[in-house]
Legacy VTK file of the C-alpha trace (Angstrom):
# vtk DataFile Version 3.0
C-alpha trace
ASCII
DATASET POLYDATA
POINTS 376 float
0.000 0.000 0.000
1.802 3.522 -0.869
2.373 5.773 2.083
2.274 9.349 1.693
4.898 12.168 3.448
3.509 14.871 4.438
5.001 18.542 3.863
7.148 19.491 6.804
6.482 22.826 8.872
8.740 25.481 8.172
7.765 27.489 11.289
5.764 27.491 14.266
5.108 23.899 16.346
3.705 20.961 15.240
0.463 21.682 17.459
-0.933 24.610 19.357
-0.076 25.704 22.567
-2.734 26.146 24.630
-0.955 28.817 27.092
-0.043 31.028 23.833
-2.371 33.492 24.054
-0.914 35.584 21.404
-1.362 33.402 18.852
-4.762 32.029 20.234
-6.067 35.597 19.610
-4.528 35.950 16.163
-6.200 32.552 15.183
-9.402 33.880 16.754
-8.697 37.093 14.661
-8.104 35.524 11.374
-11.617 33.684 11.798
-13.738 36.784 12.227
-12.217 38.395 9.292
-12.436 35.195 7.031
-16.046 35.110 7.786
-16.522 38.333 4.980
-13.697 37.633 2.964
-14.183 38.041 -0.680
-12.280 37.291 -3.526
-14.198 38.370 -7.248
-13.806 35.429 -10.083
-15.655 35.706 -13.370
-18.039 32.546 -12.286
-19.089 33.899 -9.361
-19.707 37.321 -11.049
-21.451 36.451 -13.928
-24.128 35.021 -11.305
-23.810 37.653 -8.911
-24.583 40.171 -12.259
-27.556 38.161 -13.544
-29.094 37.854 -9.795
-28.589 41.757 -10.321
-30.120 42.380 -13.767
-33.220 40.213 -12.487
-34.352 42.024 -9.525
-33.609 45.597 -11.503
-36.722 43.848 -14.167
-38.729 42.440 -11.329
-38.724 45.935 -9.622
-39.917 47.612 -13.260
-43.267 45.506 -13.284
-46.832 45.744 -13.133
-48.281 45.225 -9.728
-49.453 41.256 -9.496
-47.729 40.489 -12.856
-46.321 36.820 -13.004
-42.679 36.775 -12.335
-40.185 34.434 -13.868
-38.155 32.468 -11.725
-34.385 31.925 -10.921
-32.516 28.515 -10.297
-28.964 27.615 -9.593
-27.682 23.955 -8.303
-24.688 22.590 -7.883
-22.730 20.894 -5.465
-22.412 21.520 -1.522
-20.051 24.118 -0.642
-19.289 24.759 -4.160
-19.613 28.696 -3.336
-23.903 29.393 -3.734
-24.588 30.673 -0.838
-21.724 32.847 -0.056
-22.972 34.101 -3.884
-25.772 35.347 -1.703
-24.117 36.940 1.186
-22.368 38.398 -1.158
-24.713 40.111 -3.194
-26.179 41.149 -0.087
-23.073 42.956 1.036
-22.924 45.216 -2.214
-26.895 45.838 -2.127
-26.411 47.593 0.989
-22.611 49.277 0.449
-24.450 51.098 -2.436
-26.652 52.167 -0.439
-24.167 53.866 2.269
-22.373 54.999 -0.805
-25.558 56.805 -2.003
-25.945 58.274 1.425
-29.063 55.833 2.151
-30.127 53.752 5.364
-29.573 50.554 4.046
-32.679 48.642 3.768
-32.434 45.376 5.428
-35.542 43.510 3.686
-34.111 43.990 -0.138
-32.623 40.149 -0.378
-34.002 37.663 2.277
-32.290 34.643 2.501
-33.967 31.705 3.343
-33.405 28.345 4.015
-35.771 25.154 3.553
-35.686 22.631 6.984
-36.225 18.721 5.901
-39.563 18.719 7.709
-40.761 22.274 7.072
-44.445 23.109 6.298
-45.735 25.743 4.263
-47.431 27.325 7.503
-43.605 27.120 9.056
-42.209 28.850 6.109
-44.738 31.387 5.799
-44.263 32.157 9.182
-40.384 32.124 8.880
-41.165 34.935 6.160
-42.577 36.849 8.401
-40.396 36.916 11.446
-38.166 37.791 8.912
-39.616 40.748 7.800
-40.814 41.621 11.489
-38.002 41.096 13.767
-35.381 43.972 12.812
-37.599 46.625 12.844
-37.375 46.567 17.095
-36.511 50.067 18.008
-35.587 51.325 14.141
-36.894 53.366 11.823
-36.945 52.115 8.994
-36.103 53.289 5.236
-40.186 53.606 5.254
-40.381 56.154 7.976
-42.418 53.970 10.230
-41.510 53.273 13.754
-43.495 50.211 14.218
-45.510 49.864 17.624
-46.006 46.177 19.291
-49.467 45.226 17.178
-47.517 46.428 14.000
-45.255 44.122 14.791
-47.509 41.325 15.662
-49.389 42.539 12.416
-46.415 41.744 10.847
-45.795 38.159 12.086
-48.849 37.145 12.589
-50.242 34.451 14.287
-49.706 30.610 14.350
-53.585 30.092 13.933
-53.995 32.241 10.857
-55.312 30.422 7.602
-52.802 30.738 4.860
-54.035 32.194 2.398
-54.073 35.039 5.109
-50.561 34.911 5.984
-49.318 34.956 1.899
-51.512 38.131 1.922
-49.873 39.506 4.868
-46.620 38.513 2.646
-47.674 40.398 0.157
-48.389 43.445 1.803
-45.268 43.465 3.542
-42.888 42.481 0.597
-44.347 45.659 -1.011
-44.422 48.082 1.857
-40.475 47.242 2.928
-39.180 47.415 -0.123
-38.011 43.230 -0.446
-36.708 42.594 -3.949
-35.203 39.139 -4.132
-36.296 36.310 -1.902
-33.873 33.753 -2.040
-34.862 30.071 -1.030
-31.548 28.174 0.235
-30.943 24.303 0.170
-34.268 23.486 -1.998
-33.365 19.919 -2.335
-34.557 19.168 0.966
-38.048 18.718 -0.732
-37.288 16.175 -2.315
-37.652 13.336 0.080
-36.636 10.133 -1.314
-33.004 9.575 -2.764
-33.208 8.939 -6.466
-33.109 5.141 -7.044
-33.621 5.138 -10.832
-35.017 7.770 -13.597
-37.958 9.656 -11.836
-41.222 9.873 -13.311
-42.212 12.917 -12.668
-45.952 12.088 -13.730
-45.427 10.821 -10.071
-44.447 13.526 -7.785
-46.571 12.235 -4.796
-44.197 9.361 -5.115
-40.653 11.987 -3.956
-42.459 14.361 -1.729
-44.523 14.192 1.515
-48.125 16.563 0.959
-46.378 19.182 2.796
-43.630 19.823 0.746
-45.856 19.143 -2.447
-48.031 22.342 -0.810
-44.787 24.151 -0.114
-43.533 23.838 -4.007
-47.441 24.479 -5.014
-47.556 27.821 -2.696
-43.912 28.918 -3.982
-44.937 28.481 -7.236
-48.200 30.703 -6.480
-45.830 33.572 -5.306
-44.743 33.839 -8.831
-47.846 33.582 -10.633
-49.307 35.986 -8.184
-45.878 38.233 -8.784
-45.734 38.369 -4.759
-42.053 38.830 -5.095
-38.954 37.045 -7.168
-38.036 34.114 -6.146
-34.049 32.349 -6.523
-34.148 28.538 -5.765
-30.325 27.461 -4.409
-30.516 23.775 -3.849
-27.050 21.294 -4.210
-26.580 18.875 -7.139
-29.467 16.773 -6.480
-32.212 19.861 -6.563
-32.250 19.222 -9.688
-34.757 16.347 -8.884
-36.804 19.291 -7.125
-37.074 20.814 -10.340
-37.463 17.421 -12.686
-40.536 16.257 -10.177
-42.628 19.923 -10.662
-43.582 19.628 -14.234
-45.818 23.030 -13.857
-43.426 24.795 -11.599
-40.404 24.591 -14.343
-41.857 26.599 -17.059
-41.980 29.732 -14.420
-38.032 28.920 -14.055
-35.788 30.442 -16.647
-32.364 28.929 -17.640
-30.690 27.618 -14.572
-27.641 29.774 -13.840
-24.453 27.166 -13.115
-21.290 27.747 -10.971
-19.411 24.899 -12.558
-15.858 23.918 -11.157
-13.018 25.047 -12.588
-11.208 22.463 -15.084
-7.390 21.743 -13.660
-6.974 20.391 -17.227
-7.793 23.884 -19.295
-5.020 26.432 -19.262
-7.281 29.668 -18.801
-9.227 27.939 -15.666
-5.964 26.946 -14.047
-5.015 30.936 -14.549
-8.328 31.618 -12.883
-7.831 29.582 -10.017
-4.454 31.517 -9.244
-5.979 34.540 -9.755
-8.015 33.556 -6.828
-5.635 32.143 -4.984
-3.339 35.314 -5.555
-6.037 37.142 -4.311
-6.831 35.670 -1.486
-2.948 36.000 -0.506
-3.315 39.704 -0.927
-6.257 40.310 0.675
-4.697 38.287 3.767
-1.794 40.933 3.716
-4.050 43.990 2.950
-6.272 43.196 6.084
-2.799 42.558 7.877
-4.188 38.471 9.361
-0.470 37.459 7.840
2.888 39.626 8.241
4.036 37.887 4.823
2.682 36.114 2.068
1.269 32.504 2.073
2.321 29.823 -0.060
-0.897 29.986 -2.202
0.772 31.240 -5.315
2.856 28.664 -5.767
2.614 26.435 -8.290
2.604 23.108 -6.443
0.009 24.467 -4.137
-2.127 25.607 -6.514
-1.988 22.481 -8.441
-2.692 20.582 -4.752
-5.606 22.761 -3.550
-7.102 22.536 -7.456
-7.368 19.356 -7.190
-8.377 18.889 -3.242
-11.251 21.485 -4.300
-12.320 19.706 -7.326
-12.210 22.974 -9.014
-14.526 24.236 -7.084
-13.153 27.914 -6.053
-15.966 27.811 -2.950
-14.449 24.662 -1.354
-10.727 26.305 -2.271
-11.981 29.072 0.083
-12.897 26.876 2.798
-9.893 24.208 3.130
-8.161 27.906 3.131
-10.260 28.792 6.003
-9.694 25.693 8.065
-5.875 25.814 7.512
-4.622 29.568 8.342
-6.366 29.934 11.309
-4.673 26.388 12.296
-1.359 27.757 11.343
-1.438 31.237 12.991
-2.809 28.619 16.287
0.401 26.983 16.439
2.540 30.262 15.965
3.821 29.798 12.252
4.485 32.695 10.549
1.861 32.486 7.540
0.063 29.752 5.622
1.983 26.450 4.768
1.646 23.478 2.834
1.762 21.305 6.520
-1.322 23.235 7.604
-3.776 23.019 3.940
-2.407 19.681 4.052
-3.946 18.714 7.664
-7.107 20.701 6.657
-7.598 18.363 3.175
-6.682 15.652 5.575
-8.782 16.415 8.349
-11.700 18.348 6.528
-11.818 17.737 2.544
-11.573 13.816 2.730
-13.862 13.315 5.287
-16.281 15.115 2.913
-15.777 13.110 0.334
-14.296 16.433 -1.749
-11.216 13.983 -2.965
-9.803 10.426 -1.532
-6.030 11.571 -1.397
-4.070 14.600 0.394
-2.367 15.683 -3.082
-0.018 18.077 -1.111
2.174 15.353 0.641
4.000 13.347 -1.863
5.052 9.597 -2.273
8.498 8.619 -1.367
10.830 7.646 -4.479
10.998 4.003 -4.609
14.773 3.232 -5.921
14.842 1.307 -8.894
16.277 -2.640 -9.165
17.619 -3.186 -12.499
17.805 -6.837 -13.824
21.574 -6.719 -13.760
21.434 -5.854 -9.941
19.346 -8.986 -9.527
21.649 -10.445 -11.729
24.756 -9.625 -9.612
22.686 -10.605 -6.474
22.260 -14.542 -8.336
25.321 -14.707 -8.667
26.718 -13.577 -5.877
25.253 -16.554 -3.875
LINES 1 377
376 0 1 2 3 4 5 6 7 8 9 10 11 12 13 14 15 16 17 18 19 20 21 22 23 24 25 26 27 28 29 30 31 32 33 34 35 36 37 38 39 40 41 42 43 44 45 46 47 48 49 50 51 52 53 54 55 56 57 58 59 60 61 62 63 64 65 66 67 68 69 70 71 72 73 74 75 76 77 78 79 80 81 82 83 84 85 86 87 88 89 90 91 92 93 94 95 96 97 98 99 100 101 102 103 104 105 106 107 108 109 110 111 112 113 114 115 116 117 118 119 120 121 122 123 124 125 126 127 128 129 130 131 132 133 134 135 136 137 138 139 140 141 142 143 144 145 146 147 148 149 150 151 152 153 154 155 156 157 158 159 160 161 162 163 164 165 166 167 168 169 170 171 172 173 174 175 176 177 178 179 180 181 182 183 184 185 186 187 188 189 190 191 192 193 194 195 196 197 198 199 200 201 202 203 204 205 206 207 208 209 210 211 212 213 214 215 216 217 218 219 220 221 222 223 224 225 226 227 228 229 230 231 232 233 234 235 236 237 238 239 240 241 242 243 244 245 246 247 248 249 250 251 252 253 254 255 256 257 258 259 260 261 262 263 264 265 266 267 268 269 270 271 272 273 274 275 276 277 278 279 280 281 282 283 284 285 286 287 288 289 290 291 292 293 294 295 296 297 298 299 300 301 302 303 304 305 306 307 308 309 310 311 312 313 314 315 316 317 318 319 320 321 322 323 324 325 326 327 328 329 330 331 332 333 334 335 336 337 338 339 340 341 342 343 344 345 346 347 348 349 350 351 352 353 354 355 356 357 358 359 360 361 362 363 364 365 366 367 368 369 370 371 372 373 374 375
């Protein structure tokens, strides 16, 4: 069976030290500020700019006018949801930019529980919309009182239909522009055996996840407010099992992994990765650079990530935080190489740590066996 060395440290100790505290709080550091770290690549943008363009047409139409629609799927922790956050982020920087109170109900992000009902995610829509307005005025001018506020939420009693009204009202008076439904697959709820028939839907979902597609679907054809579906690479069953729901879907959007095998997507990946590195030193979390621009990491962490630049950002976010822990000096190939080890394989993103390498056998020739032979 091969054996694999793993890449030495080149500072710090092999393991924390739990009595450091000035490296504990430089770890602890480096995780707050990873949380909103961003690095732009064309993928990622070219969703983030179509998310963009759709709520700018959604926000030009006629009162109760069907909407269209969005979709994206693909695999877990490829990058979707930080998509999200991110779009988020810039909604509201151009707001402070424009000298506005951002408004905090223009994107609501949303996501679906296994079990959920359609009364639990109406209601989760409303607490939404209802809990940050305690003690704020809002970009409405309204300081709401305690029954606007239950007006707002609502009760657990109400019939439905009242609560999607309620919706309604509220989507329009706050100003929402995107609601975006997270982790959709989790309607589905039987793993896909063979081809579904999706004449057969009642067959893949319980009734109240057949009502919650049914009532999502009616907040389109009632325009309520857009809709973007998120769900990993087996939503697309979602989709396949809703034979009157995918018409009001346009062309899914795709985040697909970068190819390690195509010369301009291994450029893009070290953009990234180059980027990253710089924004590490620009925020000052590392004195010096990291070893992410080098080209036997980059092929590595390619290939850990399966291309995919969202998974790349987190074995990057397990590791430096480790490394800064133990005292080294920056990011090194010993600490993304415990992260793949101790995060990335046990998620099934690859079955080898590509940065430690395989010891060089030495070669036997024939005539050495000869000699041997002989010898005896």
């Amino acid at each position: 069976m091969a054996t694999f060395k793993k890449p030495r440290k080149e500072t710090g100790r092999a393991v924390p030290d739990p009595n450091d505290a000035v490296a504990m709080a430089k770890a602890e550091r480096a995780r707050k500020a990873l949380l909103d770290l961003w690095v732009d690549t064309p993928r990622q943008r070219a969703i983030l700019n179509n998310l963009r363009s759709y709520m700018r047409v959604c926000s030009n139409r006629r009162p109760g006018a069907p909407i269209n629609g969005r979709r994206l799927s693909q695999f877990s922790q490829a990058g979707k949801s930080a998509i999200v956050e991110r779009l988020i982020a810039e909604v509201a920087a151009e707001e402070v930019a424009g000298g506005r109170e951002p408004n905090p109900f223009r994107i609501i992000h949303l996501t679906i529980d296994k079990r959920i009902t359609i009364k639990m995610l109406y209601q989760d829509i409303l607490n939404r919309l209802g809990d940050d307005f305690e003690d704020v005025t809002g970009h409405v001018g309204v300081r709401l009182t305690p029954e606007q506020k239950k007006a707002i939420k609502g009760s657990s009693s109400e019939n439905i239909v009242v609560k999607q009204q309620r919706i309604a009202e509220w989507v329009r008076k706050l100003g929402v522009e995107l609601i975006v439904v997270d982790e959709i697959q989790r309607l589905v709820t039987k793993a896909k055996a063979e081809r579904i028939d999706d004449t057969d839907a009642a067959s893949f979902l319980t009734p109240d996840a057949e009502e919650v597609s049914s009532r999502l679907q009616t907040f389109l054809d009632k325009g309520i407010a857009p809709i973007a579906f998120i769900g990993d690479e087996t939503s697309e069953e979602f989709f396949n099992l809703n034979r009157q729901f995918r018409p009001r879907l346009e062309k899914p959007l795709k985040l697909t992994p970068l190819n390690s095998g195509r010369e301009s997507d291994r450029r893009h990946f070290a953009d990234f990765c180059n980027g990253y590195d710089a924004e590490l030193q620009k925020l000052n979390i590392v004195p010096i650079k990291t070893c992410l621009s080098e080209h036997d990491v980059l092929a590595a962490l390619i290939t850990a990530s399966g291309g995919h630049i969202g998974r790349a950002a987190r074995i990057i976010e397990m590791a430096l935080p480790a490394a800064l822990e133990r005292g080294a000096a920056t990011l090194e190939r010993y600490d993304l190489s415990n992260a793949v080890r101790d995060f990335a394989i046990g998620n099934d993103w690859v079955d080898h740590d590509p940065f430690s390498r395989r010891p060089v056998e030495p070669k036997i020739s024939l005539a050495d066996l000869s000699d041997d032979t002989d010898a005896d």
